[in-house]
C-alpha positions as CSV (number, residue, x, y, z in Angstrom):
1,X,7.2,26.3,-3.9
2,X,10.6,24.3,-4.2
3,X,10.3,21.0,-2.7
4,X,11.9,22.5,1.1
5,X,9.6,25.1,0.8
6,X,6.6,21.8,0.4
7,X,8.4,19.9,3.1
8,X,8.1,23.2,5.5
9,X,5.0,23.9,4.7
10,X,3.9,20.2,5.3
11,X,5.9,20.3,8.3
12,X,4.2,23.5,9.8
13,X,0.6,22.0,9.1
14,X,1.6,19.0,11.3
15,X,2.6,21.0,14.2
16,X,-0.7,23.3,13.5
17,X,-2.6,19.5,13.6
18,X,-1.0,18.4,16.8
19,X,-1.6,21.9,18.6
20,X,-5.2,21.9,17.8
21,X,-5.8,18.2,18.4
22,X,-4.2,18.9,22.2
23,X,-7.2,20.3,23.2
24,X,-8.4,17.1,23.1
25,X,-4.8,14.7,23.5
26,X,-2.7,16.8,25.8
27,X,0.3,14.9,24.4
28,X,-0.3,15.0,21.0
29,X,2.1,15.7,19.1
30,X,4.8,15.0,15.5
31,X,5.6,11.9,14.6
32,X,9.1,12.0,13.3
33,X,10.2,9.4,10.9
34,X,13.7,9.1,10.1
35,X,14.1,5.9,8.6
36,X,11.8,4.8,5.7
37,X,11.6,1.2,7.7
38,X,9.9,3.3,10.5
39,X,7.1,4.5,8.2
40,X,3.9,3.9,9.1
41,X,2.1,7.3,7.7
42,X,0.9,8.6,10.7
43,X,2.3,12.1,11.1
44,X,0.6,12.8,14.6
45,X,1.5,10.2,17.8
46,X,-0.5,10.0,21.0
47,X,-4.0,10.6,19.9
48,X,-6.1,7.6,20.9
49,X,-7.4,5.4,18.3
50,X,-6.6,7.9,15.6
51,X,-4.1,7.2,13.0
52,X,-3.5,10.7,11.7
53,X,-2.0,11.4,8.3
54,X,-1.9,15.2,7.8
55,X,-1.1,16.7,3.8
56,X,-0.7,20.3,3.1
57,X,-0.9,21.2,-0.3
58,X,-2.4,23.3,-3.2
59,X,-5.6,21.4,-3.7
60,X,-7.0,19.1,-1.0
61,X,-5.1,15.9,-1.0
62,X,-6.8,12.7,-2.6
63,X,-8.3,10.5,-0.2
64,X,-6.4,7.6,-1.7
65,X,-3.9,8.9,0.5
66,X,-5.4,7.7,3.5
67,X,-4.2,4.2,2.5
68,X,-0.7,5.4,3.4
69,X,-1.7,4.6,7.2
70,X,-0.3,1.5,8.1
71,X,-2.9,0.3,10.5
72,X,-0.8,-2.3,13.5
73,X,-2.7,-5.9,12.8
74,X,-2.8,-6.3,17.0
75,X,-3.6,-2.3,18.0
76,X,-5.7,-1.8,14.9
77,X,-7.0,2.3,15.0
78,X,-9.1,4.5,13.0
79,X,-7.1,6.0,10.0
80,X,-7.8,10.0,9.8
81,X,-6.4,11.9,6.7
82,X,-6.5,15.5,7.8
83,X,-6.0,17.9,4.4
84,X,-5.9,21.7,4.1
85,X,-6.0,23.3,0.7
86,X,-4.5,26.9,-0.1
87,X,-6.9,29.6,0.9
88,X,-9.6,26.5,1.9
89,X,-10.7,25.5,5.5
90,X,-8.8,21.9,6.7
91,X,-11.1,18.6,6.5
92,X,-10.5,15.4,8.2
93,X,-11.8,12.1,6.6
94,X,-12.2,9.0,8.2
95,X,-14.3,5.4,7.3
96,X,-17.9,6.4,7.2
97,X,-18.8,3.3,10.3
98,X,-16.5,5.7,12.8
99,X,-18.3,8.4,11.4
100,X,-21.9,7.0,12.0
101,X,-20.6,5.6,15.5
102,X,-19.2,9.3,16.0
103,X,-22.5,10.5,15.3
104,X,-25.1,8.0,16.8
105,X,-23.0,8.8,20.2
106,X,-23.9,13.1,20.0
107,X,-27.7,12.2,20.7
């Protein structure tokens, strides 16, 4: 793919993100950044806690890409990298604590 057809593709994996992650934040939905001063790589507002970076791409994006969430130093948050390979099922990641705590609460 040219790099529009990677930005679209990116871009259509975001709004896919947001739609599925309303059934649990009604107003979840795309961050749009149009300044590179505004960047904080979260790609999905008004989901909680959750700092959400989605990437869309061949092969499963690197978790090193999580550190491109910019946590606030006052609101603090959970980064999320959500990742979807061709052909492959999407995977979130997120620290393994908020995973434990995630998973010590489904007792």
């Amino acid at each position: 793919l040219s790099g529009k057809g990677c930005r679209a593709k990116g871009h259509s994996f975001e709004r896919w993100v947001a739609r599925e992650l309303r059934k649990v934040f009604p107003k979840a939905r795309r961050h749009l950044e149009y300044q590179q001063s505004q960047a904080q790589g979260i790609d999905i507002d008004e989901t909680g806690i959750y700092r959400i970076q989605c990437k869309r791409g061949r092969r499963y994006a690197p978790l090193t890409k999580i550190e491109e969430i910019k946590l606030c130093p006052i609101e603090g948050g959970i980064p999320v990298l959500v990742t979807k390979a061709d052909n492959k099922d999407p995977i979130a990641c997120l620290p393994f604590d908020h995973f434990l705590h995630l998973v010590k609460n489904q007792k």
